[in-house]
C-alpha positions in Angstrom: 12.3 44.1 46.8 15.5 45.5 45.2 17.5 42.8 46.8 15.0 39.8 45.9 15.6 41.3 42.0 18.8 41.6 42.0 19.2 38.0 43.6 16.9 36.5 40.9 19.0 38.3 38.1 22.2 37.1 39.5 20.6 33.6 39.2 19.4 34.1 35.9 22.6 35.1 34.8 24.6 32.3 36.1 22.0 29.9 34.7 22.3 31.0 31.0 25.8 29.9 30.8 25.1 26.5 32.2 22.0 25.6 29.8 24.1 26.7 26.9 27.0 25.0 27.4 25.2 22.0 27.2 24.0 22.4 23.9 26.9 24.1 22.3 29.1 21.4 21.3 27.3 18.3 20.5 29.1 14.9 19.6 27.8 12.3 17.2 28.7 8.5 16.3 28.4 7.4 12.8 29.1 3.4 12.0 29.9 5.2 8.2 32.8 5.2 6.9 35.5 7.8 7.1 35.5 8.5 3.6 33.0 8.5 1.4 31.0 10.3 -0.4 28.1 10.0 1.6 29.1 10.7 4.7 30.9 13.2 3.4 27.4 14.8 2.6 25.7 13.9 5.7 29.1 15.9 7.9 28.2 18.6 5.7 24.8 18.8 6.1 24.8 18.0 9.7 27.3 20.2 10.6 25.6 23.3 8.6 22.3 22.5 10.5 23.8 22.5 13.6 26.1 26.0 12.8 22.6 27.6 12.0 21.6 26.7 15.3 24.6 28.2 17.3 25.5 24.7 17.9 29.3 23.1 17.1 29.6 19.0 16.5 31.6 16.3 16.6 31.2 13.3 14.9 33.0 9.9 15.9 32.8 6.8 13.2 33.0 3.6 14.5 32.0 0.1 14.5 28.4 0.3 13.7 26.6 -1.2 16.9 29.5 0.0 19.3 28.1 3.6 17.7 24.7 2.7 19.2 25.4 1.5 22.0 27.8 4.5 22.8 24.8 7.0 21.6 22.1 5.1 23.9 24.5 5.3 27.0 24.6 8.8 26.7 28.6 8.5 25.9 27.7 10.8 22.7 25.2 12.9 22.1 23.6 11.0 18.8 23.5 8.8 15.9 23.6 9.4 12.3 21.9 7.6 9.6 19.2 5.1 10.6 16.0 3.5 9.9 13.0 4.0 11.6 12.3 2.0 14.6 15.7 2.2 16.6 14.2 3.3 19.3 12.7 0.0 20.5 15.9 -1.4 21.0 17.9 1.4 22.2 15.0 3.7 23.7 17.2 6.4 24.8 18.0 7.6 21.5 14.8 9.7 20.2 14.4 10.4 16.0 14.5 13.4 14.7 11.4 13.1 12.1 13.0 14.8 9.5 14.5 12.5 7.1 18.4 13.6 6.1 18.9 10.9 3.3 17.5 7.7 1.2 19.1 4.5 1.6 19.0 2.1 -1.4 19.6 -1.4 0.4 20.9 -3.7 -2.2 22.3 -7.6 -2.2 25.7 -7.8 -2.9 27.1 -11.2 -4.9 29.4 -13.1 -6.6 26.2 -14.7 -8.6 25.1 -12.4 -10.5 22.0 -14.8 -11.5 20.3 -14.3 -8.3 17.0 -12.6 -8.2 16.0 -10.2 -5.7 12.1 -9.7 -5.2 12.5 -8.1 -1.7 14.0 -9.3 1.6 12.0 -13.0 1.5 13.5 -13.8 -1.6 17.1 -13.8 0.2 16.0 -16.6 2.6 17.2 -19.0 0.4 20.4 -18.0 0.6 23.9 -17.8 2.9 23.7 -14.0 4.0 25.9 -11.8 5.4 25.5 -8.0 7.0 27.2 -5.7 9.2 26.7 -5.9 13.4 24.3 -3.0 14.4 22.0 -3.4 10.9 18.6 -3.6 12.6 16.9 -3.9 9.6 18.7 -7.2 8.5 18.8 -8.8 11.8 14.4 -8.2 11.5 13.8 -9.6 7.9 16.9 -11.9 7.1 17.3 -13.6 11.1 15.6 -16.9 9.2 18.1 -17.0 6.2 19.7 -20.4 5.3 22.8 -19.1 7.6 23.3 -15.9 9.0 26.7 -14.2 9.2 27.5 -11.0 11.1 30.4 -8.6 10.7 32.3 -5.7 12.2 32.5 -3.3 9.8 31.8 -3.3 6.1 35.3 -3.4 4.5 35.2 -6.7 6.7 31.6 -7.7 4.8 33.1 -7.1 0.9 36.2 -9.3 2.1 33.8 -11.9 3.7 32.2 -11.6 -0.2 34.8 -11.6 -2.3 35.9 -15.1 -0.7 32.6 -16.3 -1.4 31.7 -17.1 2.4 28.4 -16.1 2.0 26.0 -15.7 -1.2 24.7 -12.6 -0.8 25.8 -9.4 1.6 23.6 -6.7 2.5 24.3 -2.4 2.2 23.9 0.4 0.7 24.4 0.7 -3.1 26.4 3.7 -3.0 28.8 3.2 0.0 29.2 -0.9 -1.1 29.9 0.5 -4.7 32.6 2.4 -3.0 34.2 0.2 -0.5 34.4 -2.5 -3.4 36.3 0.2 -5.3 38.5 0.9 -2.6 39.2 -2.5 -1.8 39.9 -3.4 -6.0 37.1 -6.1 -5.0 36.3 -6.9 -8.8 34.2 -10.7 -8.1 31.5 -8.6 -6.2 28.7 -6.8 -7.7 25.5 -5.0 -6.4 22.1 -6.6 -7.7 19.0 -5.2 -9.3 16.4 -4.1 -8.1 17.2 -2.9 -4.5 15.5 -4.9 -1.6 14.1 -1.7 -0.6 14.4 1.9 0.0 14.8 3.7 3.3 14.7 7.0 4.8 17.2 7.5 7.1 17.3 9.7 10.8 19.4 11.6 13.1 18.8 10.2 16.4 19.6 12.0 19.5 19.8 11.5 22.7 16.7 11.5 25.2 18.6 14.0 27.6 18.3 16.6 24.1 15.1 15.8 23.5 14.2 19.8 23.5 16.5 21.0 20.4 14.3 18.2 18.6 11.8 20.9 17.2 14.4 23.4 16.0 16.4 20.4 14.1 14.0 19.8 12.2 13.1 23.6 11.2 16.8 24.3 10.6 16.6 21.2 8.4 13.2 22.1 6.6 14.9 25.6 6.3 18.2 24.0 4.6 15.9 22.1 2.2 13.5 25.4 1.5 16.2 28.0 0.5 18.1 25.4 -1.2 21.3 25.0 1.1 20.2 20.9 1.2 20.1 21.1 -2.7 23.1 22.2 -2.9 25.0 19.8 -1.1 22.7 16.4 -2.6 24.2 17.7 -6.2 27.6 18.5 -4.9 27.8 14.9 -3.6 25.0 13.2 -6.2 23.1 11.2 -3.5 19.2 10.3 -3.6 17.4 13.0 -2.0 14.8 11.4 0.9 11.4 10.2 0.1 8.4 12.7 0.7 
């Protein structure tokens, strides 16, 4: 009996180390951009969720549906920021149901005269979005014409030759990349198309660390730790 304890123990032991390697470094893809001030805030955010939970991570940015396709092969671990509904096209990537930002989806232009009333009232028009934007490649696939594009800095230089009428992103990232660019011909429209909360996906092989994500996030959002950083940076905070 001594020996069979001792034995199970000795297996115990040399499973712990095994399970928590696995989980202690984590890598992400992004298809955001390096530098600004919303990914920024999501890094920071991310990374302080995952430090709570005894977890280190890396995050990779690349071309936005190379960084799914990379996540959904198991390559990385994850994908930060998307919409709901990801999961039907790449259905090894699971959400995590706690939302970490709001997107406001906005038509960029040349022509400032055009109206926006929602995605059908882009239809009429020569649109343009990035590769990987599920969302655009649902509502906009029956647009006049239909461009897609690597990244974004290549979408605001597709713009600002007037290739296309109207370009699809986020206001506050496009605001940026038009100001890092010194794109001046381009400018965001009113209203937004629509407004989005966006997920952390993770793989399907980390399905498990799901549950405590979303209390370490809850928990950043309680005590004020996700207030914080939403001022610091000055980002919409996710819709209830």
């Amino acid at each position: 009996m001594r020996y069979l304890a001792i034995l199970i123990i000795f297996n115990l032991l040399l499973a712990v180390p095994v399970a928590n390697a696995e989980n202690k470094s984590l890598t992400f893809t992004t298809g955001d951009a390096r530098d600004d001030a919303r990914t920024k805030a999501m890094k920071e955010i991310l990374t302080r969720c995952f430090n709570r939970m005894d977890i280190k991570i890396n995050i990779i940015p690349m071309p936005s549906e190379r960084s799914l396709y990379n996540a959904n092969a198991g390559t990385q671990d994850g994908n930060f920021l998307r919409t709901e509904g990801i999961s039907k096209t790449y259905p090894n990537l699971i959400m995590v149901p706690e939302p970490f930002y709001v997107n406001t989806i906005v038509a960029f232009s040349h022509n400032k005269n055009i109206k926006i009333d929602g995605w059908k009232s882009l239809l009429p028009y020569s649109v343009a979005w990035v590769s990987g934007w599920k969302n655009c490649d649902r509502e906009l696939s029956k647009a006049k014409t239909v461009t897609r594009v690597r990244s974004e800095k290549a979408l605001f230089s597709f713009l600002a030759k007037k290739r296309a009428d109207v370009g699809v992103f986020g206001l506050n990232t496009g605001s940026a990349m038009l100001k890092k660019l010194g794109i001046t011909n381009v400018y965001p429209l009113s209203p937004p198309i629509v407004l989005s909360n966006l997920y952390l996906y993770i793989h399907k092989i980390h399905i498990s660390i799901i549950p405590q994500i979303v209390k370490t996030l809850q928990e950043m959002k309680h005590d004020g730790t996700y207030e914080k950083i939403t001022n610091k940076y000055k980002f919409i905070k996710p819709i209830k």
